[in-house]
C-alpha positions in Angstrom: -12.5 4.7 -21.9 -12.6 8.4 -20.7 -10.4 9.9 -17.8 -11.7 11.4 -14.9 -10.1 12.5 -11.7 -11.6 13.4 -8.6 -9.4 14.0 -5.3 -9.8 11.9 -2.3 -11.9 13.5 0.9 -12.4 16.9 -0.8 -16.2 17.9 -1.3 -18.3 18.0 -4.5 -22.1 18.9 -5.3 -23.6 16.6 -7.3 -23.2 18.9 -10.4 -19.2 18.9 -10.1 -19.6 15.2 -10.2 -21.5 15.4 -13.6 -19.8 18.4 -14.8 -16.6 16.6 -14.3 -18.0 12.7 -16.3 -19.3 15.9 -18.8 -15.6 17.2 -19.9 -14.0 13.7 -19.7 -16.0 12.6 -22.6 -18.4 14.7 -24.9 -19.7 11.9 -26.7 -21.4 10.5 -24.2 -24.4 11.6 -22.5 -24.5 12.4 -18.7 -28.2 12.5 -16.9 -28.9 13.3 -13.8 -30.2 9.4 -13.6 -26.6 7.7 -14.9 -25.1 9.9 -12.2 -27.5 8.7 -9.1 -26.9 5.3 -10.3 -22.6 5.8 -10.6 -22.9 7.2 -6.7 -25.2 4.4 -5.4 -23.0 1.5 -6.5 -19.6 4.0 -5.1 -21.9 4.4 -2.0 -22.7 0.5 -1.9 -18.1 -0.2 -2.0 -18.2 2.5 0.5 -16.0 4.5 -1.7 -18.0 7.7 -1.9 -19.9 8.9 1.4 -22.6 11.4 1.4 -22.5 14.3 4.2 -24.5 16.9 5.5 -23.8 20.8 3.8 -23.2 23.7 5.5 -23.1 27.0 4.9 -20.4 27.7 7.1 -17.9 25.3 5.6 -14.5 26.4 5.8 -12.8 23.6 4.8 -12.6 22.0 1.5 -11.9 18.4 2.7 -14.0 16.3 4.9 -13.3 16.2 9.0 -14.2 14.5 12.0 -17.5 16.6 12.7 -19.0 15.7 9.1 -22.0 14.1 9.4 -21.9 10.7 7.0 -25.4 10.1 5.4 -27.4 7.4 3.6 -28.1 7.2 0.1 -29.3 10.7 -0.4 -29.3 13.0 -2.9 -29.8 16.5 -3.3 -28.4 20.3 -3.5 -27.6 20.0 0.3 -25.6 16.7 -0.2 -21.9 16.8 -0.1 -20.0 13.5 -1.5 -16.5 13.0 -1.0 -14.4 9.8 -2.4 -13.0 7.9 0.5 -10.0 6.2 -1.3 -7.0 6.5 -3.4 -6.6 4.5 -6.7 -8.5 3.5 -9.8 -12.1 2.8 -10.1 -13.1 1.3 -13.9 -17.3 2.0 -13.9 -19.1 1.9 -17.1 -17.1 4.3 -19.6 -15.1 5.6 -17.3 -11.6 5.1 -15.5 -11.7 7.3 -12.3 -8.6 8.3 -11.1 -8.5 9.3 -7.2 -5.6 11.3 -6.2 -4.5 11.4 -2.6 -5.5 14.6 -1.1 -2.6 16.3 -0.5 -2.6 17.1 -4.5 -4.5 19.6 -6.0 -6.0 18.6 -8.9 -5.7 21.7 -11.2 -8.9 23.6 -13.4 -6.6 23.7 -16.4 -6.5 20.5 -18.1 -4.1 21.0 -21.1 -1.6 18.6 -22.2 1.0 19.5 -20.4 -0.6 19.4 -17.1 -2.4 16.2 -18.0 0.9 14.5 -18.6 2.1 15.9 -14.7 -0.9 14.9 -13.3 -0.5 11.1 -15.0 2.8 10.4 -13.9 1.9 12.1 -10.5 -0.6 9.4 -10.3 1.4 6.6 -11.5 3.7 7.1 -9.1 0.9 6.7 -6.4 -0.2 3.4 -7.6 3.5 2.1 -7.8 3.5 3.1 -3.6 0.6 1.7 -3.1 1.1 -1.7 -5.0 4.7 -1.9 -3.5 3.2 -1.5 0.2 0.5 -4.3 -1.1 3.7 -6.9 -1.5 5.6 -6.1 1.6 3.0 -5.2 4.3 -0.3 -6.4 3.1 -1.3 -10.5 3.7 -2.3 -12.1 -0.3 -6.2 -12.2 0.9 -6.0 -8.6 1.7 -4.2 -8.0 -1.0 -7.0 -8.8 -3.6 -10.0 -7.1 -1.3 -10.4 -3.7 0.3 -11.8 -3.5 3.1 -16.0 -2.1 2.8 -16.4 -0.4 6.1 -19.0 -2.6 7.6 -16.7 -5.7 8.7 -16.9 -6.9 4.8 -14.7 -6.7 1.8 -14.7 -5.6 -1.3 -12.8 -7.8 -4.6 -10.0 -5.4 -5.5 -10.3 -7.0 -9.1 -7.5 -5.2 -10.9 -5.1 -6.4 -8.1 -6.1 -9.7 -9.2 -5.3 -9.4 -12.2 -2.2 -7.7 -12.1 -0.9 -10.2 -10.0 -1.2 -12.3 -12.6 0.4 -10.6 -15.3 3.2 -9.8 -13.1 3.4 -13.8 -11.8 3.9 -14.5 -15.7 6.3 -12.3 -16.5 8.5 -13.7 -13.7 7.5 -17.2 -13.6 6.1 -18.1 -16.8 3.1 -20.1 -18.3 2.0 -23.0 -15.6 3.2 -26.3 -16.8 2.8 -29.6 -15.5 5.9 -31.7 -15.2 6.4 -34.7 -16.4 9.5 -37.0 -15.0 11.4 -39.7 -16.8 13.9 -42.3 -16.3 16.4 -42.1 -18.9 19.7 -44.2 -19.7 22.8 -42.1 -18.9 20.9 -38.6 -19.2 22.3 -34.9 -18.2 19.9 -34.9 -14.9 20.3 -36.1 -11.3 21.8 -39.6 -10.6 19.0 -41.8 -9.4 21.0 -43.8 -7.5 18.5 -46.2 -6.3 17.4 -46.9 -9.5 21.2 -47.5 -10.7 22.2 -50.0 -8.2 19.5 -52.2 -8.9 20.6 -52.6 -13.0 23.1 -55.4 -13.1 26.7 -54.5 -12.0 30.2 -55.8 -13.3 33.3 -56.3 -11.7 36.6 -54.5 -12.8 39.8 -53.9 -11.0 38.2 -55.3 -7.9 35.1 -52.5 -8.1 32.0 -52.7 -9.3 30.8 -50.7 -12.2 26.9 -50.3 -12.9 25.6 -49.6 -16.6 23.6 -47.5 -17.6 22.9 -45.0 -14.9 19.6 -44.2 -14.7 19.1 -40.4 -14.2 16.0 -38.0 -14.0 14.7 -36.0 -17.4 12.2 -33.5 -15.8 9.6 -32.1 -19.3 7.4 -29.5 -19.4 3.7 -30.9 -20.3 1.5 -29.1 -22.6 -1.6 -29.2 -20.6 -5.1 -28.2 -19.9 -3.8 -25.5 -17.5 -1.0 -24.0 -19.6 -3.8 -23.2 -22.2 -6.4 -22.0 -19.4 -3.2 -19.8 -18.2 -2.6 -18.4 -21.8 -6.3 -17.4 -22.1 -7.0 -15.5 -18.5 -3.5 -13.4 -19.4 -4.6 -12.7 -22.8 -8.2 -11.7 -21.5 -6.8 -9.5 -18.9 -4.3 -7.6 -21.4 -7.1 -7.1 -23.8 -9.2 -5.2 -21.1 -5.9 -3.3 -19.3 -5.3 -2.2 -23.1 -8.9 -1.0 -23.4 -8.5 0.5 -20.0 -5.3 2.2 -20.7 -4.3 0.9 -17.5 -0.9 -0.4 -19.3 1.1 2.5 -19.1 -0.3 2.9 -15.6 1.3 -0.1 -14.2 4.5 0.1 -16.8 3.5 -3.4 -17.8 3.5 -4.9 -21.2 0.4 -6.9 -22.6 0.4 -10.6 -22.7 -1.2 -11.6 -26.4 -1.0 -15.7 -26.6 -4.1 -17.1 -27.3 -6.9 -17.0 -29.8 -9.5 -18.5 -27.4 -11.7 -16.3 -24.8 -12.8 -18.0 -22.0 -16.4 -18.2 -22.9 -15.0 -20.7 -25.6 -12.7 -22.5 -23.6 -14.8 -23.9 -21.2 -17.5 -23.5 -18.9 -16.6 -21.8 -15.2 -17.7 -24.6 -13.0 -16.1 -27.3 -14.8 -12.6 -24.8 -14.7 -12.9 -24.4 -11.3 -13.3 -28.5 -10.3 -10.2 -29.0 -12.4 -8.4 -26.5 -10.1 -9.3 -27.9 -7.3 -8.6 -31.3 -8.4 -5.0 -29.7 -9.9 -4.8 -27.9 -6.0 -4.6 -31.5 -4.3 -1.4 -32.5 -6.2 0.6 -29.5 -6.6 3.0 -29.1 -3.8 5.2 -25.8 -5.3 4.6 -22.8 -3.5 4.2 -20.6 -6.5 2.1 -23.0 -8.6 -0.4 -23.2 -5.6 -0.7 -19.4 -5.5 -1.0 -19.3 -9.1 -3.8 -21.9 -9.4 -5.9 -19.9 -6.4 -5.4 -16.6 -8.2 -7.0 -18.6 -11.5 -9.2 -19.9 -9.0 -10.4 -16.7 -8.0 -10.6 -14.5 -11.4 -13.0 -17.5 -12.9 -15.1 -17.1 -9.6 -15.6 -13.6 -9.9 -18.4 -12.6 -11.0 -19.1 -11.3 -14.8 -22.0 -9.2 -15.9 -23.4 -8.0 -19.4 -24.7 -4.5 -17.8 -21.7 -2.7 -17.8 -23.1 0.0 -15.9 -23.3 -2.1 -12.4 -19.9 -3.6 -13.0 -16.8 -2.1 -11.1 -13.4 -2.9 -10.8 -10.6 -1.4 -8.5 -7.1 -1.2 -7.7 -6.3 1.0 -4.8 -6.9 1.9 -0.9 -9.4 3.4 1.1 -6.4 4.0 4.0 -3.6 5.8 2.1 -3.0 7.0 5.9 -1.0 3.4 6.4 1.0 3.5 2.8 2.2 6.9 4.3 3.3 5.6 7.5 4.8 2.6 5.7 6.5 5.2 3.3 8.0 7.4 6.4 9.5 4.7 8.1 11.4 3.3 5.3 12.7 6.4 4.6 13.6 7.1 7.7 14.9 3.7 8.6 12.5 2.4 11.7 14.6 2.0 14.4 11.8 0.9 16.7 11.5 -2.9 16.6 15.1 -3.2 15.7 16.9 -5.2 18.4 19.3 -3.1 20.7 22.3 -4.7 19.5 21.9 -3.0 16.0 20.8 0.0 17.1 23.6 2.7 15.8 25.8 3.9 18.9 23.8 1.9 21.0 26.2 0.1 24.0 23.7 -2.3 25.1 25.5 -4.8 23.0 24.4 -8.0 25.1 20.5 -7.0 25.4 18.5 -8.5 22.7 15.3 -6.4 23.2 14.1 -4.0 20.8 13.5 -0.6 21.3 9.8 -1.1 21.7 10.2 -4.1 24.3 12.3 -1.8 26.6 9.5 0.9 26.7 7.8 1.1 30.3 4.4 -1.1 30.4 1.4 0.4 32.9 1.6 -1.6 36.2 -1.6 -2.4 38.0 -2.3 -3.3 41.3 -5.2 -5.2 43.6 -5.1 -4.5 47.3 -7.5 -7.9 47.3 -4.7 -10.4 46.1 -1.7 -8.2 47.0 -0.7 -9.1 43.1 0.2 -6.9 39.9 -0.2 -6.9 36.5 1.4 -5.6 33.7 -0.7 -4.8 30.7 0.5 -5.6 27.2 0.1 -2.5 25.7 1.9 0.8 26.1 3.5 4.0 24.4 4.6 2.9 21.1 5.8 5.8 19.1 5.2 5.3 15.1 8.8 6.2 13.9 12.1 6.4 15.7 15.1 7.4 13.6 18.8 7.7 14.8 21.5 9.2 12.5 25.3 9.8 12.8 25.7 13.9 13.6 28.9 15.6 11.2 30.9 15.4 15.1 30.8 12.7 17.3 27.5 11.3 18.6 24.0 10.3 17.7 21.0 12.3 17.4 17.3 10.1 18.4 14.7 11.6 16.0 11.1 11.0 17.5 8.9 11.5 13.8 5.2 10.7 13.7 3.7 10.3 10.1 0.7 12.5 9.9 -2.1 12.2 6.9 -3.6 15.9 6.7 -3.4 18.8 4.8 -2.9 21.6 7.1 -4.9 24.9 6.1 -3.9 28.0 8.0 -6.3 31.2 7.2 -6.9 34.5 8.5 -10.3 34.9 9.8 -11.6 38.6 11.1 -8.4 39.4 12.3 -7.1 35.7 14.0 -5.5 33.1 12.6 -7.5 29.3 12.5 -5.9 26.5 11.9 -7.9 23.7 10.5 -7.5 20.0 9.1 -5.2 19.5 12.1 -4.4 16.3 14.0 -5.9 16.5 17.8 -4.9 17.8 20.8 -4.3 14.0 21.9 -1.7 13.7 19.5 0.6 16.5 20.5 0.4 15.0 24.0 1.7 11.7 23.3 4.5 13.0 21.3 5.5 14.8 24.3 5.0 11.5 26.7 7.1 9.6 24.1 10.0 12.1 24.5 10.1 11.1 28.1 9.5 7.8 27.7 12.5 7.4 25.6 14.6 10.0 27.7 16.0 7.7 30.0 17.2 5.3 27.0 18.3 8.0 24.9 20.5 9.4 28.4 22.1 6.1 29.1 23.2 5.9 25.4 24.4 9.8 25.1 22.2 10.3 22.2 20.8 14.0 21.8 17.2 13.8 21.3 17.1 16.1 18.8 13.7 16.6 17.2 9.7 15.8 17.7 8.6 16.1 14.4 4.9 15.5 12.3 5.8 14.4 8.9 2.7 15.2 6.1 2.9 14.7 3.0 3.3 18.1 0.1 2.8 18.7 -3.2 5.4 20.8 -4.0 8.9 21.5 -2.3 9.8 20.2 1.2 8.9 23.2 4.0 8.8 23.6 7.7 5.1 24.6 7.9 5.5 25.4 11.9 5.2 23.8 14.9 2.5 22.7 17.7 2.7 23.2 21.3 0.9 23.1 23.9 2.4 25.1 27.0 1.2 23.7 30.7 2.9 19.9 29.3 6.0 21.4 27.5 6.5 23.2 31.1 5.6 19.6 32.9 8.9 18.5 34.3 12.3 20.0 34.5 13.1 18.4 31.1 13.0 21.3 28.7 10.5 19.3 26.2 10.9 19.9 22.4 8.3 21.9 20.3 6.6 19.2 17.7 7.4 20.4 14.4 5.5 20.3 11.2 7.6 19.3 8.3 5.5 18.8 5.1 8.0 16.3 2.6 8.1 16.5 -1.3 5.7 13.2 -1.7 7.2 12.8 -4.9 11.2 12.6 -3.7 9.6 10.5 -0.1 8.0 7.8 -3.4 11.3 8.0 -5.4 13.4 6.6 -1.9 10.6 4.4 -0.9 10.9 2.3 -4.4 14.3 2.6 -5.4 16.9 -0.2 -4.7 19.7 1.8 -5.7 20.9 4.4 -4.0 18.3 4.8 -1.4 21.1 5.1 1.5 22.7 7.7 0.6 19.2 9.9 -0.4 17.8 9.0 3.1 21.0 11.0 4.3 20.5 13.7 2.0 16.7 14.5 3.2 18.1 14.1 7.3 21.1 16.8 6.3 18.7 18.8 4.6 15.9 18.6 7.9 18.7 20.1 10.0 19.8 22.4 8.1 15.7 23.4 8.0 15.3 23.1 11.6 18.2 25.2 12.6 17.5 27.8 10.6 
């Protein structure tokens, strides 16, 4: 299988596209036709999208005013991957790379090698948001983009290579009534053998205890077979050392051999009905599920993936671990927080829009309201608190010079600026009544190289609203790498999180 990397929302022409499947393998023979056919079936997972060209074009990565096409194809045709992760097509493993990294010309070893672990990295983020934030049904299907879903197939099956490795082959347990055994007392079963008296007390031999065995059964072998089958084809991959997983090698049998799919699948079900443990029932759907998916000879219309097509949310879910979430924590955990008795959170406490009818004389309150995406408060050197309003942004900012005056482009909106200024005053009475300084209003993006403090935002008339001297929103881009390193260690983490907020102030100051 060859490499090839491509980087998420960034434009090619239909020649980059087969110029790059060109250098990733020489052997093999790119035509114009093999190419249409690779975009189609992208276009079909909604994976790549086709939009308009223009001369103009001044950014390299898709926006907002990009017009998404049909299946078209031409030298006016720009198509951009809409996802981050691994796409297995044909002969080819296609690597997507979050855009925020540049994916470099220069392709020798040594930048290979930083590319590869910059990219394993990514897909340990993304399959560590999978287990905490994402429900097991989405977890094995991405999302199409027309109300559907698409089978994330390699999430499949790495969840059941990892399942093994922490649980072990399924078994099916047999349990036996022995004489006087290791196991539990069955005391039922005891006080109904024949009892003798001695010293006044009665004495009941043998006791009958409980021998639970492990049963050789249809199911172990059918497990041994789907983990073999799947490290065969991660090996072929070479999507191994992606996942830092060892292959699984314990059968002899494929699954063509073993049995036919319908018949597996009516003896899962059947196995479904009595299994009660937790694990063994998720195990049996995810079985379930790979002998259900469907399997085709024409490798060229197969595809299998392991990613996301909204990176945006593993970002968010990145920032506010490393920058500990204060917002739904209850009040009384709240760090210098004397509210000690309320049991609110944060977010409860936040003013709801009131509406009134002159008809009934009534008011509601609406459910929703403000909700800002990350609140952080930290322990200043001296006495106090400081409340941190941060609001994780996915863009790669692009400042240029242009006949004289600066542009900025792949920016967040003007509607985003203003409700980080309405959450500073939404919080402001809170953050008064607790004597916490509120500190900093900050966008958080992810970088490719070195934390900075690109610059801020502002915009004037609002900052100037009310007699509260409002705080610019500054742009921090964060070393994605060090963010990734906090977000999946379990050792440590503390004490780094505290070395990044030092390290913003110092920044900020400055």
């Amino acid at each position: 299988m060859s490499n090839v990397y491509f980087t998420e929302l960034k434009r090619y022409n239909f020649y980059e596209i087969q110029k790059e499947l060109e250098n990733a393998n020489e052997d093999i023979i790119i035509n114009r036709e093999k190419v249409q056919h690779m975009i189609r079936k992208l276009q079909e997972c909604q994976i790549v999208k086709a939009i308009s060209f223009s001369s103009t074009e001044q950014s390299v990565s898709v926006n907002n005013s990009d017009e998404v096409l049909g299946n078209k194809f031409g030298d006016d045709i720009r198509y951009v991957f809409d996802y981050v992760g691994i796409i297995v097509f044909s002969d080819y493993v296609i690597k997507c790379f979050p855009k925020y990294i540049s994916i470099p010309k220069d392709k020798s070893k040594e930048k290979k090698e930083e590319l590869e672990n910059k990219f394993k990295e990514v897909i340990q983020v993304i399959e560590n948001y999978n287990r905490n934030h994402a429900k097991r049904k989405r977890y094995f299907n991405l999302t199409d983009g027309r109300g559907g879903i698409i089978s994330n197939e390699i999430a499949l099956k790495l969840f059941l290579l990892r399942e093994y490795y922490q649980r072990g082959l399924y078994r099916v347990e047999r349990e036996i009534i022995e004489d006087n055994g290791a196991g539990e007392i069955l005391w039922e079963e005891t006080l109904e053998t024949p009892g003798y008296y001695k010293n006044g007390k009665v004495f009941h031999i043998p006791l009958k205890t409980l021998k639970v065995e492990d049963d050789e059964s249809y199911f172990t072998d059918l497990h041994r077979c789907v983990l073999t089958e799947i490290s065969k084809e991660f090996n072929n991959n070479e999507l191994l050392d992606v996942f830092n997983i060892s292959p699984v090698f314990l059968s002899n049998l494929s699954l063509d051999r073993f049995d036919k799919p319908g018949h597996i699948k009516n003896m899962l079900k059947r196995e479904q009905r009595v299994q009660f443990v937790t694990w063994k029932q998720n195990l049996l759907c995810a079985l379930y599920a790979y002998i259900s998916e469907e399997k085709t000879d024409n490798i060229s219309d197969h595809i299998e993936l392991f990613g996301t097509n909204c990176f945006n949310l593993v970002w968010e879910a990145v920032c506010k671990s490393v920058f500990d979430n204060q917002l739904e924590k209850s009040l009384t955990v709240l760090p210098g927080c004397y509210l000690k008795g309320a049991k609110k959170t944060l977010a409860e406490i936040i003013d709801h829009p009131l509406w009134y009818n002159h008809n009934y004389n009534k008011c509601a309150i609406a459910e929703s309201t403000f909700k800002p995406d990350i609140i952080g408060i930290f322990k200043k050197e001296e006495r106090g608190f400081e409340l941190w309003i941060f609001d994780a942004k996915y863009y790669v900012f692009d400042f240029k010079e242009e006949n004289g005056r600066y542009k900025i482009m792949n920016q967040p909106g003007v509607e985003d600026i203003a409700k980080q200024y309405l959450y500073e005053l939404v919080l402001k009475d809170f953050s008064d009544s607790q004597n916490y300084v509120a500190a900093h209003n900050v966008f958080l993006c992810p970088h490719d190289a070195d934390t900075i403090i690109f610059g801020y935002a502002e915009i004037a008339f609002l900052k100037h609203l009310t007699d509260i001297r409002m705080k610019q929103i500054n742009i921090i881009k964060l070393n994605a790498t060090k963010m990734y390193e906090i977000y999946l260690s379990e050792i440590g983490a503390d004490n780094a999180k505290n070395r990044i907020i030092e390290d913003l102030r110092k920044r900020l100051k400055s």
